[in-house]
C-alpha positions in Angstrom: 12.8 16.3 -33.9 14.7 13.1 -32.5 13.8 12.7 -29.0 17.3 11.0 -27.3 16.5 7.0 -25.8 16.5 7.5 -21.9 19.2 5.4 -20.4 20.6 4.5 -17.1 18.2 6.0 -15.1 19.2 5.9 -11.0 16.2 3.7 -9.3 16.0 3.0 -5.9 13.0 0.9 -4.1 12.0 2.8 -1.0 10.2 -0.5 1.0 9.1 -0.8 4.5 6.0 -2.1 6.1 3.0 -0.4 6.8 2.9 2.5 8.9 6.6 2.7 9.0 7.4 5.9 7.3 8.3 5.8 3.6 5.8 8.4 1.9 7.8 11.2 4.3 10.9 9.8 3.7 9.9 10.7 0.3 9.4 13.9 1.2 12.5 14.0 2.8 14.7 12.6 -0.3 12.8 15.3 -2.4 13.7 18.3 -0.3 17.5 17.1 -1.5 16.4 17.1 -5.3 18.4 19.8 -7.2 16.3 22.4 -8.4 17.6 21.5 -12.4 16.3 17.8 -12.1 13.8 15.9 -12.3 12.5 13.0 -10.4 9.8 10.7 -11.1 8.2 8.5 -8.4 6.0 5.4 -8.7 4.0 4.7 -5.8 2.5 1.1 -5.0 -0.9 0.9 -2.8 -2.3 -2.2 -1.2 -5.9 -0.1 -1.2 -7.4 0.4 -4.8 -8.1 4.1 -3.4 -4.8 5.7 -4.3 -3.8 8.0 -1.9 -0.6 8.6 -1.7 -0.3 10.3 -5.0 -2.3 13.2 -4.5 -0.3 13.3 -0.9 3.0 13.8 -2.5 1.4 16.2 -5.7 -0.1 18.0 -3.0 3.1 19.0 -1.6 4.8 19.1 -5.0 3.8 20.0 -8.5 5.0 18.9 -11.4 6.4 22.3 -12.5 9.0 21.6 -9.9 10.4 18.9 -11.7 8.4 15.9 -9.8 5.9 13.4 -11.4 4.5 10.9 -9.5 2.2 7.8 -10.7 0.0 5.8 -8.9 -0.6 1.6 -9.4 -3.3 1.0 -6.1 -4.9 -2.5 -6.2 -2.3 -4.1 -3.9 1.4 -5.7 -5.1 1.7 -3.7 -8.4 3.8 -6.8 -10.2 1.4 -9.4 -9.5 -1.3 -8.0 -11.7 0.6 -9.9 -14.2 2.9 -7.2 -14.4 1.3 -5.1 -16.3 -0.6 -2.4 -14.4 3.5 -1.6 -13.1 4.7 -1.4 -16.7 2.3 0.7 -18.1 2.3 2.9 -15.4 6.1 2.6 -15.2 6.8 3.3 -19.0 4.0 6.6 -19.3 5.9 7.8 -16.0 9.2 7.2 -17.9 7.8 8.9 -21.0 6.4 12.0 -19.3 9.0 12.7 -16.6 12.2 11.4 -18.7 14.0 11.5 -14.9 17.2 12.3 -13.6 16.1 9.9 -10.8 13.7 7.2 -10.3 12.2 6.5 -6.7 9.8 3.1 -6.1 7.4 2.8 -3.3 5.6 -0.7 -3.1 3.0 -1.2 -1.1 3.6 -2.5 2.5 2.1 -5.3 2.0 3.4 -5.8 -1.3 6.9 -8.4 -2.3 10.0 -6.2 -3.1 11.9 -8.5 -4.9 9.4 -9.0 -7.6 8.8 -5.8 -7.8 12.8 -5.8 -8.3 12.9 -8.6 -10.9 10.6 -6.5 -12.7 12.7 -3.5 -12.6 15.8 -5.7 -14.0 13.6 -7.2 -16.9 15.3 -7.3 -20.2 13.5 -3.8 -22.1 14.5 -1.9 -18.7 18.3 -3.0 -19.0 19.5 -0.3 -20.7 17.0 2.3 -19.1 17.3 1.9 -15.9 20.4 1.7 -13.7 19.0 0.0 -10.4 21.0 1.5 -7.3 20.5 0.7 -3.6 17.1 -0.8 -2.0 15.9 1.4 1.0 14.2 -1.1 3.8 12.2 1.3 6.7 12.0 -0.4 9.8 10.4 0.1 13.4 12.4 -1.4 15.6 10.0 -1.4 18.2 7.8 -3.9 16.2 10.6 -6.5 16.4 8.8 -7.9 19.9 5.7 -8.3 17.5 4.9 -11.9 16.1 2.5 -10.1 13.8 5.6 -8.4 12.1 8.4 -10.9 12.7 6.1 -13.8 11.2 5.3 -12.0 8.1 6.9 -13.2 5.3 6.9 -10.0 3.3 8.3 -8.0 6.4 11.3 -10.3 6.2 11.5 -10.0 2.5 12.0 -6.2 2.9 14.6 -6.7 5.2 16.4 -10.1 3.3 16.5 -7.5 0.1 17.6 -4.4 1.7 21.2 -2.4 0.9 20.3 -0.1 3.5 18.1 -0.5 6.6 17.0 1.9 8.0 15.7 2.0 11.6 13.1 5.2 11.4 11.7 6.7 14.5 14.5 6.1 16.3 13.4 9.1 19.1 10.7 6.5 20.2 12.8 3.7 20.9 13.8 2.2 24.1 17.4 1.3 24.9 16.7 -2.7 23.6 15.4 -1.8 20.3 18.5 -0.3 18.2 20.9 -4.1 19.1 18.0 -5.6 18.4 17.1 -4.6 14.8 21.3 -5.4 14.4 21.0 -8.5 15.5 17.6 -9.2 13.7 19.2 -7.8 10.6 22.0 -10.4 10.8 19.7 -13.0 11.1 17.4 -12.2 8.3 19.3 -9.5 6.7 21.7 -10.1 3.3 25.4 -9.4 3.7 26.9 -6.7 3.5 23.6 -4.8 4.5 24.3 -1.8 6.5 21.8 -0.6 9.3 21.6 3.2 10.2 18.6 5.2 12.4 16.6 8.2 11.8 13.4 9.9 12.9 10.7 11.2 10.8 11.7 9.7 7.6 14.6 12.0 7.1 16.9 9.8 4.8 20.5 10.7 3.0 20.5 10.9 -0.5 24.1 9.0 -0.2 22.0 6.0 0.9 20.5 5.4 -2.0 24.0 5.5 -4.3 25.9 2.5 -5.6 24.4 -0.9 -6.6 22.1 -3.0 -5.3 22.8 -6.4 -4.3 19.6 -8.3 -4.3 20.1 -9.1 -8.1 22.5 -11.5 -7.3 20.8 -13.2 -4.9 19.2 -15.7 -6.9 15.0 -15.8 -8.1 11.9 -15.6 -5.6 8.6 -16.1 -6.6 5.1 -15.7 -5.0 1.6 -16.3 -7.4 -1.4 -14.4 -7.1 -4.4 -14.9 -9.1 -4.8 -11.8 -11.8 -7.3 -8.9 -11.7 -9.1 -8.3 -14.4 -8.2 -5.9 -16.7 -10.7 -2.6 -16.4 -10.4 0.8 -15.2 -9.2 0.9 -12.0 -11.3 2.4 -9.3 -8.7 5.3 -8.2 -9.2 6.9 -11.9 -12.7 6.8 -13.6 -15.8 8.8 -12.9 -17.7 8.7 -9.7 -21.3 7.5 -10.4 -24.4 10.1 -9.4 -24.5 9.1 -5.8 -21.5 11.1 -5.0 -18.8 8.5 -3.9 -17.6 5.5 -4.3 -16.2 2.6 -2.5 -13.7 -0.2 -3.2 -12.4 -3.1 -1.1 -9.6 -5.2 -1.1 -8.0 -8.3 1.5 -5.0 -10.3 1.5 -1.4 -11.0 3.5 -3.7 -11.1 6.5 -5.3 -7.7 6.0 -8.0 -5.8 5.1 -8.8 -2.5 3.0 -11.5 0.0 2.4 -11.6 3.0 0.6 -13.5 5.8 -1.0 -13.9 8.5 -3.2 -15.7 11.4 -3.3 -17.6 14.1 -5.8 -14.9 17.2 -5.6 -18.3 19.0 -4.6 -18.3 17.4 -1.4 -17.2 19.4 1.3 -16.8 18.1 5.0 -16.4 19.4 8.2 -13.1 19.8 9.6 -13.8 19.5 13.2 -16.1 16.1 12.6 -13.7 14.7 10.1 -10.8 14.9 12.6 -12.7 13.5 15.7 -13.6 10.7 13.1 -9.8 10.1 11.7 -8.6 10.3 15.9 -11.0 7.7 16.5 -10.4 4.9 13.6 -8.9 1.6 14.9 -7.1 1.0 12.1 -3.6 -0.5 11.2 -3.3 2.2 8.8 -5.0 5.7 7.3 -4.4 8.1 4.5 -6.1 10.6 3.1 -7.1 13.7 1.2 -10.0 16.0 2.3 -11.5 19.3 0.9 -12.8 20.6 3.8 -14.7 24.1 5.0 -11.2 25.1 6.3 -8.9 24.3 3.3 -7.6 20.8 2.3 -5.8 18.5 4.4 -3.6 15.5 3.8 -3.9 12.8 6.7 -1.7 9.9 7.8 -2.7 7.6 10.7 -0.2 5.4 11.9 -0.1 3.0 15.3 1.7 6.2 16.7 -0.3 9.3 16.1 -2.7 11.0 13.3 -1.5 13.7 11.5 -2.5 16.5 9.6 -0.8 18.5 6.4 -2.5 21.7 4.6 -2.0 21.0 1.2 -2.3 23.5 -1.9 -5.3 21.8 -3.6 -6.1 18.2 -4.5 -9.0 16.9 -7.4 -11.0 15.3 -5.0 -11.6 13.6 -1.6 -10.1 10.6 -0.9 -9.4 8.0 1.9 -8.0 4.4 2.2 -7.5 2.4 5.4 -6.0 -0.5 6.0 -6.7 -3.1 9.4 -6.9 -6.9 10.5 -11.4 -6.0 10.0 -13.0 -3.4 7.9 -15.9 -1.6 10.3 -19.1 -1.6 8.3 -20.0 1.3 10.5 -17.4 3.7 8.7 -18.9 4.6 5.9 -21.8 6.4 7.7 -19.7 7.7 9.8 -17.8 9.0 7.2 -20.8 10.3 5.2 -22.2 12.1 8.7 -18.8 14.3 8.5 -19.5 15.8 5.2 -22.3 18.5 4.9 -23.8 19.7 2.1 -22.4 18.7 -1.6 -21.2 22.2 -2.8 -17.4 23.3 -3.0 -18.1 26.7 -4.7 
């Protein structure tokens, strides 16, 4: 039986720097998502823990008509390109979507991730609309943010940006993410504020105009090809840990044996306590599994419906060597059943 080419697929890029709110406004956009589609999402990580995957297939299954793939190991087109295309194309295959959403990394560079998108054997499959930039304005009085060249890509390449968390602002920080928009921002970008991530699907229609702009280009060296550490077996010591560092961060993150189970009152004290830039994670624990999500605002905490294993990636200026144990200390004895 002839299986028909997929063409012309809408694709957005959902960008935003760490912390700032794009995995819920994920969420958000699929709570619009008419029940007869389907929607496939491709979900960057600058840890090579993937986390966010099992977040969003938590909350959604595939039998509702979302498929989500994960490329963790940082910028997903600097890899040589390759770990995004692959991923990209079985996603494509599998899901043959109504709608295509993009989630770099925080860390990561949009517009590669763009060019990418626009190469020549995705011309005619996918139809690039509108790219979503998440912004805190209250991090706008930060040097750390202002003076980071891929926080003022995300804004430069940005349709739409969108000031998120608007309910924690002070009265300077909404003129201030206008004016720093018109500074930084392209033309013709539009600024608008929520709160929690809760975007409108008319954001994300029409074109974008960062192809236009013109050809950027950063180098990084090449990983190696191998399986990556988010998929593969865990060896016999129950878990395993993987590293990365780069734009002026670091990561660490583990996996662990789906027989693993931790305690829930330990693991939160633990999560409360991290002084980290940035947390997520999956946990079975002895009261269910929980998805978390620290940010420089607040922890929280999400029952999910089931998840393959236990899984955690944070993200800060230091790793503390002291996490692991205290990580281990939080889990009791290996046995789910």
């Amino acid at each position: 039986m002839h299986t028909p080419r997929i063409t012309a697929v809408p694709t957005n890029i959902i960008t935003g720097f760490l912390g700032v709110g794009k995995t819920s406004a994920i969420l958000n956009l699929l709570r619009h998502k008419p029940d007869n589609e389907r929607w496939a999402i491709l979900v960057n990580e600058f840890g090579e823990i993937g986390v966010d995957g099992s977040l969003l297939q938590g909350r959604h299954a595939e039998a509702t008509g979302v498929f989500v793939r994960e490329v963790p190991g940082g910028c997903m087109c600097c890899t040589a390109g390759l770990p995004m295309q692959i991923a990209l194309n079985q996603l494509l295959a599998k899901a043959r979507p109504d709608r295509l959403l993009i989630e770099p990394t925080g860390l990561g560079h949009p517009f590669e991730v763009l060019q990418s998108l626009s190469a020549e054997h995705y011309r005619d499959v996918l139809s690039i609309g509108k790219t979503v930039t998440l912004v805190d304005a209250r991090k706008l009085t930060d040097a750390r943010y202002t003076g980071h060249a891929t926080f003022n890509q995300q804004i430069a390449m940005a349709d739409v940006v969108v000031g998120n968390k608007q309910d924690l602002y002070s009265a300077e920080d909404k003129p201030r993410l206008k004016a720093y928009v018109q500074d930084h921002g392209a033309p013709g970008a539009t600024v608008t504020f929520t709160e929690q991530g809760a975007l409108e699907p008319a954001w994300l229609e029409g074109p974008t105009a960062a192809l236009a702009d013109g050809h950027h280009h950063h180098h990084h060296s090449s990983a190696p090809p191998g399986t990556p550490v988010g998929a593969g077996p865990i060896p016999d010591g129950g878990f395993l840990r993987a590293t990365n560092e780069g734009e002026g961060y670091e990561s660490v993150g583990w996996r662990f044996d789906a027989n693993r189970l931790f305690d829930h009152q330990k693991l939160f004290a633990f999560l409360s306590g991290l002084d980290a830039e940035r947390m997520k994670a999956v946990f079975i624990t002895d009261n269910g599994v929980f998805g978390y999500n620290l940010t420089s605002d607040s922890l929280t905490e999400m029952p999910l419906d089931d998840t393959l294993e236990s899984r955690i990636e944070i993200i800060a200026p230091k790793v503390d060597p002291d996490w692991e144990q205290q990580l281990l200390a939080c889990s009791g004895i290996p046995d789910r059943h």
